[in-house]
Each structure stands twice: as structure tokens, then as C-alpha cells.
N, C-alpha and C positions, 0 to 999 in steps of 0.2 A: 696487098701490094701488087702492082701491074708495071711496064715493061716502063724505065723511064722517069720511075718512082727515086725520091733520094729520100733515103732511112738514115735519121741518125742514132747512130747506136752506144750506149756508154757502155764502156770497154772498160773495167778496172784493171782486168789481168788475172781477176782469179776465177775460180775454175769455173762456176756458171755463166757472165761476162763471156770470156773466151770461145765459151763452150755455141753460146748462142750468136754470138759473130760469126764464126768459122760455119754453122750449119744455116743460118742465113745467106752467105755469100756462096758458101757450095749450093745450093739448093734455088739460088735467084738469081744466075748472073745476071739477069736482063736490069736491076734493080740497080741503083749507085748506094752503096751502103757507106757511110761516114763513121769511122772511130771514134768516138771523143773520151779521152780520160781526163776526168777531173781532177785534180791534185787540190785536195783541199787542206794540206797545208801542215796536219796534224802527223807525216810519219816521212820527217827527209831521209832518213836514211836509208827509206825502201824503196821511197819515190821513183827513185832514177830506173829502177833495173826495172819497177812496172812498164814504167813509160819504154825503155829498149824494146820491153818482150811485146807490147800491144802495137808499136809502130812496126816493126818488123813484120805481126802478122796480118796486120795489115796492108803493107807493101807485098807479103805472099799472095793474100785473095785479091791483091789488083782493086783494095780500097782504099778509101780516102783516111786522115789522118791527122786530129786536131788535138793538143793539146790547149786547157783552160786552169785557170788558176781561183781559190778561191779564197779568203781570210775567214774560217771558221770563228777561231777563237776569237778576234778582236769581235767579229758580228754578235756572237755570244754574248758577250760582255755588256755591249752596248745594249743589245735586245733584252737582255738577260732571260733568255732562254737555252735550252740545253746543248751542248754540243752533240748531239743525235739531232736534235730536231731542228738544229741550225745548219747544218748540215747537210738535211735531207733537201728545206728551202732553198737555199744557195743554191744545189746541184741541181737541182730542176728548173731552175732559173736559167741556171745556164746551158743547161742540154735545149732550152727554147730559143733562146738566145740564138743557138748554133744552127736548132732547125728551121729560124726565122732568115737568117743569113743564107742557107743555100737552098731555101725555098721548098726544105721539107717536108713531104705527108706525113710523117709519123717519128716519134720517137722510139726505142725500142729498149726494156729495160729488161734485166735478166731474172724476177723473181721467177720463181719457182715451188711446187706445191708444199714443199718444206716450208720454207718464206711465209706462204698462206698461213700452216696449223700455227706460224710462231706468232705471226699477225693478229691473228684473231686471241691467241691468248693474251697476246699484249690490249689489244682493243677491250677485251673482259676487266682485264685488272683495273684500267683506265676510266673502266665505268662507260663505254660505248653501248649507245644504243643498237635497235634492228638492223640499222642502216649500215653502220658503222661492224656491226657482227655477220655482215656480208660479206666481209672479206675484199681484196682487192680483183677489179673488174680487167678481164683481159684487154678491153680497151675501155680507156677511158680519159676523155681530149682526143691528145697528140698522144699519149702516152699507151703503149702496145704493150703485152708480156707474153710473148708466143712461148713461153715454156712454163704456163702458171699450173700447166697438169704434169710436167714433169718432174721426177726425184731429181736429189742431188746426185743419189748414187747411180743412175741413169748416167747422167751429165759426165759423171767422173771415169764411168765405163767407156762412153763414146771417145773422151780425151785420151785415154789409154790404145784403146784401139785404133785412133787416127796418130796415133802418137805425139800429140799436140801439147806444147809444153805451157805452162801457167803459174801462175804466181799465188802465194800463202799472205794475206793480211794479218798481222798477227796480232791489231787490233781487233778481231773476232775473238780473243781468246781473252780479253779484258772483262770483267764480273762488273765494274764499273758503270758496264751499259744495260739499259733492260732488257735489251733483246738478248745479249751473248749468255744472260742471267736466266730467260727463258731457254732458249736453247740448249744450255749447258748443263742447264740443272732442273729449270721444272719440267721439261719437255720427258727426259728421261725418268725421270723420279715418276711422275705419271705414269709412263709405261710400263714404268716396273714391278708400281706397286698395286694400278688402277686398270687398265686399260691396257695390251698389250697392243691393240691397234687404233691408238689414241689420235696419230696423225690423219689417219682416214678417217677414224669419227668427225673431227674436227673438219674435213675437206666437205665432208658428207653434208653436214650441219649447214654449213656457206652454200651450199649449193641450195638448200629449203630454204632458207633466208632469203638470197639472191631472187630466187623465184617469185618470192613472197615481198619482197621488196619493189621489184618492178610493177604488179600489179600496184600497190599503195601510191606509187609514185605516179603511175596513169591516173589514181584516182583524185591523189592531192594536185596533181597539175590539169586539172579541169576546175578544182575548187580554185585553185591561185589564179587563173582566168577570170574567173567570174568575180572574185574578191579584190585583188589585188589592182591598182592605176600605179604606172613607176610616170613620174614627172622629170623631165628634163631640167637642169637651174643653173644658174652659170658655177664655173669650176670655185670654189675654196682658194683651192691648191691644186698641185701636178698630184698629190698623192690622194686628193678625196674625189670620191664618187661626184662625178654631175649630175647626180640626181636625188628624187628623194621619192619614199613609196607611203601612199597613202593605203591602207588596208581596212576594207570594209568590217566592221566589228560583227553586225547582226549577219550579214555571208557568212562571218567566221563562224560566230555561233552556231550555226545549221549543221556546220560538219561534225563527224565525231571528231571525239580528243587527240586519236590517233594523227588523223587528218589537222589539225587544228597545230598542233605540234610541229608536223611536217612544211606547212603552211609558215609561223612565227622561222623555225630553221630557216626555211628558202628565204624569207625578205632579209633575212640577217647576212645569210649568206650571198647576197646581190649586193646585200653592201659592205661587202667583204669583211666582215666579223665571224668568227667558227664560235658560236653560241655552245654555249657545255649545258649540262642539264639544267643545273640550278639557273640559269639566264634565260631557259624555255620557261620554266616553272613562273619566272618570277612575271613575263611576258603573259604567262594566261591568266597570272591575278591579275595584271591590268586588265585583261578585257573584262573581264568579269565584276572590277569595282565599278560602284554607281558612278563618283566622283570625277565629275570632269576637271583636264587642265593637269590631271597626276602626270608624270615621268617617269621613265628608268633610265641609268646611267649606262651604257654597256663601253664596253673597253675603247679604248683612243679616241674616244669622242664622240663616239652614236651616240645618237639619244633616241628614244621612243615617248613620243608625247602623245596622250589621249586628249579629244580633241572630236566632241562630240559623238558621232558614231565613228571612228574614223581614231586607226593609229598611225601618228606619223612616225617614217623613219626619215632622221638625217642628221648631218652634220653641221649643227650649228654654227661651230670657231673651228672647222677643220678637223682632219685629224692629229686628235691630240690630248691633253690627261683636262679637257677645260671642266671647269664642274659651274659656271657659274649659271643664272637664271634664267627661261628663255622667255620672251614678251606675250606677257599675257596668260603664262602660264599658272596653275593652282599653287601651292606651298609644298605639295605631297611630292618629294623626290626620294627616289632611291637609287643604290648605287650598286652594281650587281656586283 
């Protein structure tokens, strides 16, 4: 961050939030640091007094101050995915939103090395791969965590000693959620009965990974180069990719599985699909079947059609649940 920079920063109110606003604005005045609390809708009765105590300290460090609104539940509903992880979407939508509006370098969020050991246990249970058991990157995007090597207990000592007051979510304390169910209860349980410095093994761990990760990534992003043409096509729709990616089969072939793997991820993930393992899996029996003209179905309407040496990705009707035939296509379809 340099002199002139606008950071926006999400402010919940509780004690990490707070902790990393108040030591960004002391530490940068030259910086314009932006507040933003999300109210995502799920706790009116505590809402109000966040929002008092995050505007307040805000107008103390002589920063900026935006409240956003956000409908978790109905999104949920409709998506039907979980209120964590509708949630998590929503709010970083709109922390971009905010630092597309005042022309932000960075967004700034409060994890912390705690946050990492509970992350990576959640990513294990979830069945995450390498990449994914890397742990979260201190930048990554727009998206900054200048406290991802800090404790809580750190965080809650500096607050004490500046005497800076903060606010208790006491949705952390719900078993409801997976994370407050790691934290609460495997996190400890581990230490008690396995590992008494299970958080730093755990920190430790992301750090070899991370390492080991970035070289695979140098090396899959030389094979995606050489493999990979994305073609330009006119839009669907406002919500589907204009484009479509032709992926060399026999380039694919050369690489290892590793690589091969990381490769099928990236095109899925250019066309905005997050492929889970069994959609990788099911991606490398196509390459590997003789049969020209096979398919796969993947979620809201990708499809993967083989097609000589050559896989295509795209969206034939959009995104959307279409399942019907695409012209000239073999019989062999599947649906992930």
C-alpha cells in the first residue's frame, strides 16, 4: 500500500475486524482506508450497535464509512446452498462492489492464523485437494489479509492495551455452522488429545504446500499455454462466458496427471465452474476414451464435448440446468 492508495476494509466489529482497521489507519495515515460493514441480514438485533461502534471508529481514525445490505437467506434459498457459503459470496461481492466504486487497490479482510489452522481443517473434511490444502494466500486478487500470521490472542491483547472497544457475534457460537463445530470442538479435542501444537502443525503444513504449490502452478501454466486456445463467441447471456476453450488432448497427454489435473481445474475454472474431484476424474476418462463426439454435463450448463483431438468447453443454451443434445454430437453423455 503507497501514499494515496484507497483500501477497503470490512469492519464487522469484532475483535479481529477492529483490531486490523484501527492498526492499518494508525500505521498508514498517507492511505484513505474505507469501512465497510456488511449486515447480512441474519442478526437484527445486534446489527445496530455493530454498525454504531464500527462508524464511530471510524470517524475516530479519520476514515471513511459505508454501510451495505445483503439478503442471505432468501439468496440461500433460491441457490440452494448453504447460509456460510452464501454468505461468504454475497459479502465479497459486495466488498468489490465498494472497491470498484471508490477506485480501490485492495480489499482488506481480517483472517488470521487461527482462521488458516480452522480453514485447512475444513478444506480436509471437504475433501480438498493440494491446492486447496494450501490454505488461504495473503494476497490474493483484490483480496489482502495482513494479519494471516497473526493470533487471535495477539489481536485481543493489542485491543486491551489500546483500549479499543469491539463487538461479540454470537453467531460464532452456533454448532450449526462447520467452522464454529471445528473451532469449538475439533480444534480443541485435537489438542488435547493428539497434538498439543496442532495449530502450528497445521500453519506449518500450508506453508510446504503453498510452496509446493506455486512451483506446480509455474509448471501447469506453461503446459495451459501450449495446450489450451480460449476462443472469443458472441455472449448467450449477461451471465455466460463469451467464450469457449478448445484444449489440446495429445499436449494434455504429455503432461503428468498431476499437471493434467491442474490443467482440466483451470479451463473449468475460466469458465467459471469450481469442478470437485469427481468432475476432474470424470474429465480425464474423457480424454483418455477412444470414442469421438462423448460429453460431460458439468453444473448450469457447461458441457465438455470431445471432438477429435480436441476438448471443448462451453455453453451451449446458456447458463442453465439444459441437458439436451449438441449437433453432431456421439450418444455417450454423462452427467457429473
Amino acid at each position: 500500500m503507497q501514499g494515496g492508495d484507497t483500501v477497503i476494509v470490512a469492519v464487522s466489529g469484532g475483535p479481529d475486524s477492529v483490531a486490523l482497521f484501527h492498526i492499518l489507519c494508525s500505521s498508514l495515515p498517507q492511505v484513505r482506508f474505507i469501512a465497510v460493514y456488511v449486515d447480512h441480514g441474519l442478526r437484527p438485533e445486534e446489527t445496530g450497535a455493530e454498525i454504531e461502534l464500527v462508524q464511530t471508529l471510524a470517524h475516530k481514525l479519520q476514515a471513511g464509512f459505508e454501510r451495505v445490505s445483503i439478503d442471505v437467506r432468501t439468496a440461500a434459498q433460491q441457490e440452494k446452498t448453504s447460509i456460510e457459503e452464501t454468505a461468504r459470496t454475497l459479502r465479497y461481492r459486495k466488498l468489490e462492489a465498494m472497491r470498484q466504486q471508490y477506485q480501490g487497490t485492495a480489499i482488506a479482510v481480517a483472517h488470521t492464523a487461527d482462521d488458516q489452522a480452522e480453514e485447512l481443517l475444513i478444506r480436509l473434511i471437504r475433501g480438498s485437494g493440494r491446492k486447496g490444502l494450501s490454505g488461504m494466500q495473503f494476497k490474493n486478487g483484490w483480496i489482502i489479509r495482513p494479519l494471516l500470521h497473526e493470533s487471535k490472542e495477539t489481536l485481543l491483547h493489542y485491543l486491551q492495551t489500546q483500549q479499543i472497544p469491539f463487538a461479540i457475534d454470537s453467531s460464532n457460537l452456533e454448532r450449526t455452522y462447520l467452522r464454529n463445530r471445528v473451532r469449538l470442538d475439533l480444534l480443541p479435542y485435537l489438542q488435547d488429545n493428539f497434538n498439543k501444537s496442532i495449530r502450528q502443525t497445521l500453519l506449518q503444513t500450508a506453508q510446504i504446500l503453498q510452496d509446493e504449490e506455486a512451483l506446480l502452478e509455474e509448471m501447469a501454466g506453461k503446459a495451459w499455454q501450449e495446450a489450451v486456445s480460449i476462443i472469443t463467441v458472441e455472449q448467450i447471456s449477461p451471465e455466460t462466458p463469451a467464450q469457449i476453450i478448445l484444449l489440446d488432448i495429445k499436449l494434455l497427454g504429455a503432461c503428468h496427471p498431476a499437471i493434467q489435473r491442474r490443467i482440466l481445474e483451470k479451463c473449468c475454472w475460466q469458465m467459471e465452474e469450481r469442478p470437485q474431484f469427481r468432475q476432474i476424474e470424470l474429465l480425464l476418462d474423457l480424454v483418455h476414451r477412444r470414442q469421438g463426439g462423448a460429453q460431460i454435463h458439468l453444473s448450469k450448463g457447461l458441457r465438455v464435448h470431445k471432438r477429435g483431438r480436441e476438448l471443448i468447453f462451453s455453453y451451449p443454451a446458456g447458463k442453465c440446468s439444459y441437458r439436451g443434445g449438441l449437433s453432431g454430437a456421439g450418444n455417450d453423455e454423462r452427467s457429473s
